[in-house]
C-alpha positions as CSV (number, residue, x, y, z in Angstrom):
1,X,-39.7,-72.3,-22.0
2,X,-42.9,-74.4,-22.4
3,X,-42.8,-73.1,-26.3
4,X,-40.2,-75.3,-27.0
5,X,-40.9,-78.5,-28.5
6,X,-38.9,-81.1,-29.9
7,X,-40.1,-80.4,-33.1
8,X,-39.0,-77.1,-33.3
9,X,-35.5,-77.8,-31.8
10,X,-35.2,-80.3,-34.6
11,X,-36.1,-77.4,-37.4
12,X,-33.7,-75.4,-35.6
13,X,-30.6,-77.9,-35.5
14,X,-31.6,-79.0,-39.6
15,X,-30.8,-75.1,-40.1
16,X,-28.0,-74.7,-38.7
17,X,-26.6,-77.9,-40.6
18,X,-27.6,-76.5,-43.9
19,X,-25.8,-73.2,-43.4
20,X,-22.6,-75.3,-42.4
21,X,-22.9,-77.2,-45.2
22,X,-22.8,-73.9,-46.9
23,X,-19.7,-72.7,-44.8
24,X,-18.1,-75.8,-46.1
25,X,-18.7,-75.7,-49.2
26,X,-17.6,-72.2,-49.3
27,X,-14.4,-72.8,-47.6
28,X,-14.0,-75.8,-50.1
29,X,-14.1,-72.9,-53.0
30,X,-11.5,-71.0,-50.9
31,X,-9.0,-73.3,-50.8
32,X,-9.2,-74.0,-54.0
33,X,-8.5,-70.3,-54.9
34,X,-5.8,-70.2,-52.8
35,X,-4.0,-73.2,-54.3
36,X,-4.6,-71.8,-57.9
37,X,-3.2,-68.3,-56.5
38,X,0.2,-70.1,-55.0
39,X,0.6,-72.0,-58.5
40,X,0.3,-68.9,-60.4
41,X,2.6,-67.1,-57.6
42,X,5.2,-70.1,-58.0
43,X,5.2,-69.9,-61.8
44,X,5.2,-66.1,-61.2
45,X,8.4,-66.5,-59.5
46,X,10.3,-69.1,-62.2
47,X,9.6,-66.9,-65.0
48,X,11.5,-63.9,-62.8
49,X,14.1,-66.2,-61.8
50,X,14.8,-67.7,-65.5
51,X,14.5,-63.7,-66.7
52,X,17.2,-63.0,-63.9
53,X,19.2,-65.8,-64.9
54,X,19.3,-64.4,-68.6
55,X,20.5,-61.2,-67.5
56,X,23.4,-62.8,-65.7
57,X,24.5,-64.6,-68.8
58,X,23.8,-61.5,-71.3
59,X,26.1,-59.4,-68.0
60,X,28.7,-62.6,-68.3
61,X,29.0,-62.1,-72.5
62,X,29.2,-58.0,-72.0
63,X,32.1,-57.9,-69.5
64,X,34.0,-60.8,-71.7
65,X,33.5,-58.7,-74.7
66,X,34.9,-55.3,-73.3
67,X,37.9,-57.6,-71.9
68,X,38.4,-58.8,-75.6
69,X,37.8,-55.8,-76.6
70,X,40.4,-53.8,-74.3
71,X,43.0,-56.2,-75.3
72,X,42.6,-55.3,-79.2
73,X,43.0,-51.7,-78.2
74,X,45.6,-52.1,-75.9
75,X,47.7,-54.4,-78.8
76,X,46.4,-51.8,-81.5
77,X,47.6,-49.4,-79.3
78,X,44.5,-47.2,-79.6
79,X,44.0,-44.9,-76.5
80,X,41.1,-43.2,-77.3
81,X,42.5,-39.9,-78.6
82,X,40.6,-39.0,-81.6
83,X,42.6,-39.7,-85.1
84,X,44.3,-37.1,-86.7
């Protein structure tokens, strides 16, 4: 153990400081990533929630038509039977 000097425990230590300050910097550009990736996944899931939301109301306007329009046939008396 008589190789090591302080010098060279000093090189050593500056080292592994510089490749943590890489780590960092890379777990820096990871985070960031990861924030970007939850804003696009929480827009994601506004755009599929307004587009269900649509649906609903298009369903609502569909069942209220074939209500109106069972009522016409029903007062028009029309039963389906093909005209004659």
């Amino acid at each position: 153990m008589s190789d090591v000097t302080p010098e060279l425990m000093f090189e050593v230590s500056r080292s592994i400081q510089a490749r943590l300050a890489q780590v960092d910097g890379k777990i820096d550009e990871m985070k960031q990533e990861i924030l970007a990736l939850r804003t696009s996944q929480n827009a994601a899931r506004q755009d599929v929630t307004s587009v269900f939301q649509e649906i609903a109301g298009v369903h609502a306007t569909l069942v209220r038509h074939e209500g109106r329009l069972d009522r016409i046939e029903r007062r028009l008396e029309l039963n389906g039977a093909p005209a004659q």
